[in-house]
C-alpha beads as a LAMMPS data file, in Angstrom:
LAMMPS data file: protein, C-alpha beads

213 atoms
209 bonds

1 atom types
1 bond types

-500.0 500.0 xlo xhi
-500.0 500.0 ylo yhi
-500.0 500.0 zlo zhi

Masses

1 110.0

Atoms # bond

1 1 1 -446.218 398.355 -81.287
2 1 1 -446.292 401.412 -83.652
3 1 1 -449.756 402.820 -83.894
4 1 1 -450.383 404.722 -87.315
5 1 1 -453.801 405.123 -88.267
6 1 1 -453.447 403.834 -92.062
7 1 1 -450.538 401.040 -90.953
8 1 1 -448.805 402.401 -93.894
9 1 1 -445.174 401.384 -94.691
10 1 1 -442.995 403.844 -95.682
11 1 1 -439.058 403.230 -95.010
12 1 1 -436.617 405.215 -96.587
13 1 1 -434.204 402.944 -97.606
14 1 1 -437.052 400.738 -98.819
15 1 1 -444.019 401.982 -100.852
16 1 1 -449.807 398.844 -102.337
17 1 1 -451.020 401.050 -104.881
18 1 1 -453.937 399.886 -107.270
19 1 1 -457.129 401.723 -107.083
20 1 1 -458.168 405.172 -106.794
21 1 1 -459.498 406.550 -103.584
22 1 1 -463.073 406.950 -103.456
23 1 1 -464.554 410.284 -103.415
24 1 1 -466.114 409.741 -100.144
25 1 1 -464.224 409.355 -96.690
26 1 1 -464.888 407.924 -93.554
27 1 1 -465.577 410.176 -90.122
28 1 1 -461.955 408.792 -89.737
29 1 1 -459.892 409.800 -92.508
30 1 1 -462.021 413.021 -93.081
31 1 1 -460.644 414.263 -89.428
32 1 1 -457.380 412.880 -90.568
33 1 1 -456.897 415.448 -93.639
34 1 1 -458.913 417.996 -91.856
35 1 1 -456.544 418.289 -88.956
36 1 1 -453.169 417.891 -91.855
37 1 1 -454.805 421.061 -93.941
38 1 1 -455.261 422.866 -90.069
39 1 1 -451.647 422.328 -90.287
40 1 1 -449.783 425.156 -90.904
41 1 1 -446.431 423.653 -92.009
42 1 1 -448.311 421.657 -94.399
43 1 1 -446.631 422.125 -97.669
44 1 1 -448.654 423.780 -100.244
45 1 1 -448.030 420.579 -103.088
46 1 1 -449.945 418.609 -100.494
47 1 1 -452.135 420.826 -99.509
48 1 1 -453.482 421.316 -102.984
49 1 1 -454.117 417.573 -103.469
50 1 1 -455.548 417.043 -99.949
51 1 1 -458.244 419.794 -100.440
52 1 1 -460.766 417.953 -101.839
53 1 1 -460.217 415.253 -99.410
54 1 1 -459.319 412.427 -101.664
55 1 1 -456.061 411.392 -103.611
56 1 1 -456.380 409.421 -106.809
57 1 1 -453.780 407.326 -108.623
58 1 1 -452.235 410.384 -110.603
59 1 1 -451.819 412.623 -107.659
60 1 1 -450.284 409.957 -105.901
61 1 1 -448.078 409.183 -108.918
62 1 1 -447.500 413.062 -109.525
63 1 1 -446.387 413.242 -105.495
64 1 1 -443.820 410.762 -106.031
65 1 1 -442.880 411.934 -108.769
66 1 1 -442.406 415.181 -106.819
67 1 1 -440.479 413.574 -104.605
68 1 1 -438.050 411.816 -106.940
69 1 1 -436.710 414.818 -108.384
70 1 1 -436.698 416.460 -105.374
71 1 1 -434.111 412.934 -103.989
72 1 1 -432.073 413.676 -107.297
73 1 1 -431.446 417.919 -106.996
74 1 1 -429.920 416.426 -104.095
75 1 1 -427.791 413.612 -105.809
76 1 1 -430.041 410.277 -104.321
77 1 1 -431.808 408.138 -107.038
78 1 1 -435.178 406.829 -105.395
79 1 1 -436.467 403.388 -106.879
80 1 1 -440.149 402.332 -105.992
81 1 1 -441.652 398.888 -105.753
82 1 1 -444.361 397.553 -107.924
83 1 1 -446.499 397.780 -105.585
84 1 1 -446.875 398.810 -101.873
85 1 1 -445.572 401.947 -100.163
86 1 1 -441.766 403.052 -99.279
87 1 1 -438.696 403.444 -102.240
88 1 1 -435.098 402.729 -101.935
89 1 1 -432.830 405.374 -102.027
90 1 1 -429.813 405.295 -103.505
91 1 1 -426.137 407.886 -103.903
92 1 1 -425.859 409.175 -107.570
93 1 1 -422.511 407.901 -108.593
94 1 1 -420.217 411.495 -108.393
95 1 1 -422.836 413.212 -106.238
96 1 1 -420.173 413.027 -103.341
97 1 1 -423.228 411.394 -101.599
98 1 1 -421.261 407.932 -101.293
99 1 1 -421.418 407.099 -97.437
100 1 1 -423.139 409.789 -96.428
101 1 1 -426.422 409.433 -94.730
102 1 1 -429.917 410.568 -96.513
103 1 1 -432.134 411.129 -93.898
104 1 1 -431.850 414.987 -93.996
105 1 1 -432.646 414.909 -97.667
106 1 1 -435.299 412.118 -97.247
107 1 1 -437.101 414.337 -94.471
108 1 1 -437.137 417.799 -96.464
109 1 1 -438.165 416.042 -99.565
110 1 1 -441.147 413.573 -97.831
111 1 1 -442.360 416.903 -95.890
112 1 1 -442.536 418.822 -99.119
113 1 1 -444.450 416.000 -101.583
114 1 1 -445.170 412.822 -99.958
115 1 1 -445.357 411.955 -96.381
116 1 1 -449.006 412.763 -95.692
117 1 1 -450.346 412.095 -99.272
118 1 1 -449.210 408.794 -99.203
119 1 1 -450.535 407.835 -95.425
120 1 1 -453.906 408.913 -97.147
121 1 1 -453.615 407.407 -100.521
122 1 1 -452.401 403.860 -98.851
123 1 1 -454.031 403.870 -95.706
124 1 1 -457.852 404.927 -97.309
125 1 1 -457.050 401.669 -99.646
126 1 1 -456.076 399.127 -96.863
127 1 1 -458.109 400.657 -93.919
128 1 1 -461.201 402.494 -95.424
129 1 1 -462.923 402.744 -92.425
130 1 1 -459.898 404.273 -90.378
131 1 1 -460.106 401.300 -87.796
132 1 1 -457.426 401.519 -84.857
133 1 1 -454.404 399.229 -85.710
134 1 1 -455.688 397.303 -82.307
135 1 1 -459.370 397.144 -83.848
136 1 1 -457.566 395.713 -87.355
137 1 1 -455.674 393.620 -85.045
138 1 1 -458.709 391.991 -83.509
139 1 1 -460.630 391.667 -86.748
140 1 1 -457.895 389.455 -87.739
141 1 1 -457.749 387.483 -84.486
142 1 1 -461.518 386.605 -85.057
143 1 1 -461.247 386.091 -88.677
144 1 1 -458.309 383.655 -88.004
145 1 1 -459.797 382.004 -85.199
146 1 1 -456.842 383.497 -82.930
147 1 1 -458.129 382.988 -79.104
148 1 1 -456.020 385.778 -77.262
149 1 1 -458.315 388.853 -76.091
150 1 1 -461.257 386.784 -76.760
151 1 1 -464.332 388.294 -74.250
152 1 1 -461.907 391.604 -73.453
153 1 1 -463.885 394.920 -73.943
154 1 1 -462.200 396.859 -76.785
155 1 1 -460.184 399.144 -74.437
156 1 1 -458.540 396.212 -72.449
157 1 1 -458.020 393.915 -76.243
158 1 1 -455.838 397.352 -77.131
159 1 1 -454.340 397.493 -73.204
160 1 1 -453.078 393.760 -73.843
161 1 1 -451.731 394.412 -77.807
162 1 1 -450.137 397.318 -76.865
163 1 1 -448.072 396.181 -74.009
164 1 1 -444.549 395.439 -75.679
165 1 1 -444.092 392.361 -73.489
166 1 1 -447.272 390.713 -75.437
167 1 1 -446.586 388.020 -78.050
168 1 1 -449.234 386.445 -79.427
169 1 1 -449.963 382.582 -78.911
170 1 1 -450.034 381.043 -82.435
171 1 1 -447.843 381.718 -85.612
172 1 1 -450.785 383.118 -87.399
173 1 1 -451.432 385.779 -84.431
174 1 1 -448.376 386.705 -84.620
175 1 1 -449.017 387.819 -88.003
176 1 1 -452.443 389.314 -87.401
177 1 1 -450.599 391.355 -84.998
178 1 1 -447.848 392.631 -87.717
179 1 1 -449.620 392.558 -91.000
180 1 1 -453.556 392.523 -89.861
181 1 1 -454.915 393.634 -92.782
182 1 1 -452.796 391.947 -94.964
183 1 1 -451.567 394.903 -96.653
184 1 1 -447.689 394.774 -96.146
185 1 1 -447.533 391.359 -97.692
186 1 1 -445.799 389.547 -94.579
187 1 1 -445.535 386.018 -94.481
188 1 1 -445.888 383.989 -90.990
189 1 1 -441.649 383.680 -91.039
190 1 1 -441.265 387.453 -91.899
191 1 1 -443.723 388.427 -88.587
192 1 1 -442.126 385.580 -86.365
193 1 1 -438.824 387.284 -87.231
194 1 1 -439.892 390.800 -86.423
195 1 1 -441.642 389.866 -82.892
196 1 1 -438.369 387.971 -82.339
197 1 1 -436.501 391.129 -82.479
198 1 1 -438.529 392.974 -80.494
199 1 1 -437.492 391.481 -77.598
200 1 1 -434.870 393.536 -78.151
201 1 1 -435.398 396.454 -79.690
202 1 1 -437.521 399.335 -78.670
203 1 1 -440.592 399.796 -80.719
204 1 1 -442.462 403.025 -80.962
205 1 1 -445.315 404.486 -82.624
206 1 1 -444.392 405.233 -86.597
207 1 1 -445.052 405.600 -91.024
208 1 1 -438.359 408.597 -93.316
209 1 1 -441.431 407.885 -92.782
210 1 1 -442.734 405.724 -90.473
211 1 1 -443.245 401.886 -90.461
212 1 1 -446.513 400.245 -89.275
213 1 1 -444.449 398.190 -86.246

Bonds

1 1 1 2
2 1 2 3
3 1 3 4
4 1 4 5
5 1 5 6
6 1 6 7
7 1 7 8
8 1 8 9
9 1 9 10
10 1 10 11
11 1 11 12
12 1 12 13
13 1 13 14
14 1 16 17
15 1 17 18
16 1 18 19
17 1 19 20
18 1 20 21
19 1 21 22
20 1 22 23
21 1 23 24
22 1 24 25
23 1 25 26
24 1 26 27
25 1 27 28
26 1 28 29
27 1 29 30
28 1 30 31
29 1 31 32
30 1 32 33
31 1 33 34
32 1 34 35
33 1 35 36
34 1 36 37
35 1 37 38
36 1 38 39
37 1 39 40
38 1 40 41
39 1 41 42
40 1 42 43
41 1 43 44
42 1 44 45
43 1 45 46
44 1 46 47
45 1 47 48
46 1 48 49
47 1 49 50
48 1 50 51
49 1 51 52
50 1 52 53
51 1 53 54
52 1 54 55
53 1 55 56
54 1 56 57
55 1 57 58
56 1 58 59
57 1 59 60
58 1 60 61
59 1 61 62
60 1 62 63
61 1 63 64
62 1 64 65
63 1 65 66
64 1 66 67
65 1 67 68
66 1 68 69
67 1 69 70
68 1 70 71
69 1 71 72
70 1 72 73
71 1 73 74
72 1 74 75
73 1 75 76
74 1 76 77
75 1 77 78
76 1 78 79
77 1 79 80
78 1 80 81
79 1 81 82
80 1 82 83
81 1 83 84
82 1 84 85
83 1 85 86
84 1 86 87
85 1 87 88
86 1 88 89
87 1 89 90
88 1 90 91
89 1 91 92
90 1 92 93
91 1 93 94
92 1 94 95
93 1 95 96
94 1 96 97
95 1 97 98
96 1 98 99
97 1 99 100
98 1 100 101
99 1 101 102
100 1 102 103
101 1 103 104
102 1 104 105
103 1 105 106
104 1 106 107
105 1 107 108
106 1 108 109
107 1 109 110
108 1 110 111
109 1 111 112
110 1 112 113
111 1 113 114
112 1 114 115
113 1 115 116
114 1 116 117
115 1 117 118
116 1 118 119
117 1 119 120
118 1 120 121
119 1 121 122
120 1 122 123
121 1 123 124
122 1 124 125
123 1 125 126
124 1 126 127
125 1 127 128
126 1 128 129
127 1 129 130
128 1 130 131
129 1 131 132
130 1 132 133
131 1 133 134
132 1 134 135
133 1 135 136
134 1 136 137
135 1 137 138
136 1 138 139
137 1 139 140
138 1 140 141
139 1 141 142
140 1 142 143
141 1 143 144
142 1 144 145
143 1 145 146
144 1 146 147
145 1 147 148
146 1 148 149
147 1 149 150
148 1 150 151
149 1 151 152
150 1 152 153
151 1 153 154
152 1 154 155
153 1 155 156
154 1 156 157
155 1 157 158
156 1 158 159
157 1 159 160
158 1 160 161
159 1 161 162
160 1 162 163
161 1 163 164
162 1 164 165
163 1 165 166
164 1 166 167
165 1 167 168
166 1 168 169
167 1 169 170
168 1 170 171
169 1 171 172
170 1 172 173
171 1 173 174
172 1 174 175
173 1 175 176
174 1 176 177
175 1 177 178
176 1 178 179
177 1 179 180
178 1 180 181
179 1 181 182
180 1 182 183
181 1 183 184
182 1 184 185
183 1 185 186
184 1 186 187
185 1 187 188
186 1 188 189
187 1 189 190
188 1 190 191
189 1 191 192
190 1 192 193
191 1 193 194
192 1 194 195
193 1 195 196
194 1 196 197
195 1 197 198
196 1 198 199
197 1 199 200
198 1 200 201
199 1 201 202
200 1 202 203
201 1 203 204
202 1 204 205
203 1 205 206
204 1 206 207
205 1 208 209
206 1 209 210
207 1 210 211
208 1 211 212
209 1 212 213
């Protein structure tokens, strides 16, 4: 199971939105930017937004934004969704980009405007409190009267999530355990599909960016 601390989607090839972040942060998130602005290779656009330890709705529009044009000097078209986090990317017709793979451009342009901005922006929205994924997960199994882990401490409940042989026992487990807050949008068919697979695919930890499984 990927392990992001915001469970923030991001897939380059396909970005929840709505409110401003509030001014104050969690112990979480607060070490979260303060080790990204320790970060040397941060890039100074992110930096910038980042310093006051918050990103509202028009940096996070101005960081796409940033991005976009950034996709098209380099002949991709990106196209966001209504809501959510991620884009599509797309060859400009003539670009000589037809059949040619993006990720190069994806990476230099995501490391320059968006990638940590937008793990902020999304994740402070869906996970205020910077819970672990496994905690999320668990909040979920309670709140959907789920019975796996039940009387585990916290460090075996993550032990038994994390082991990529563990399925959970009822269809709506199985989504607690891909969508636990809810924020992705997943139906119960969409998570049954994606635990299906990973029987045989190798998951790792994520949010182009990374995914949140």
């Amino acid at each position: 199971m990927a392990l992001t601390l915001g469970l923030v989607v991001g897939f380059a090839g396909c970005s929840s939105h709505p409110t401003a972040v509030a001014p104050s942060t969690s112990d979480v998130w607060h070490s979260f930017i303060a080790s990204a602005l320790a970060d040397p290779n941060l890039s100074e656009f992110q930096r910038q937004i980042l310093a006051d330890y918050r990103v509202t709705d028009a940096e996070y529009q101005e960081a796409r934004d940033g991005f976009a044009q950034c996709m098209a000097d380099a002949g991709w078209s990106v196209t966001f969704p209504a809501t959510g986090g991620g884009y599509t990317v797309t060859a400009v017709q003539g670009s000589g980009n037809e059949g040619r793979n993006s990720a190069n451009d994806v990476q230099t342009c995501e490391f320059q405007y968006l990638s940590i901005v937008e793990q902020v922006y999304l994740g402070m929205q869906s996970n205020p409190q910077g819970e672990s994924p496994e905690q999320q997960i668990r909040d979920c199994y309670k709140k959907e009267n789920v019975p796996d882990g039940a009387g585990l401490s916290d460090d075996a409940f993550a032990q038994m999530v994390d082991d990529p042989n563990y399925h959970a026992s009822t269809s709506a487990g199985v989504l607690c355990y891909w969508d636990p807050t809810g924020s992705l949008g997943m139906t119960i068919q969409a998570a049954e599909a994606a635990d299906a697979s990973r029987q045989t695919i190798a998951l790792g930890p994520s949010s182009s960016t990374a995914s949140s499984h």
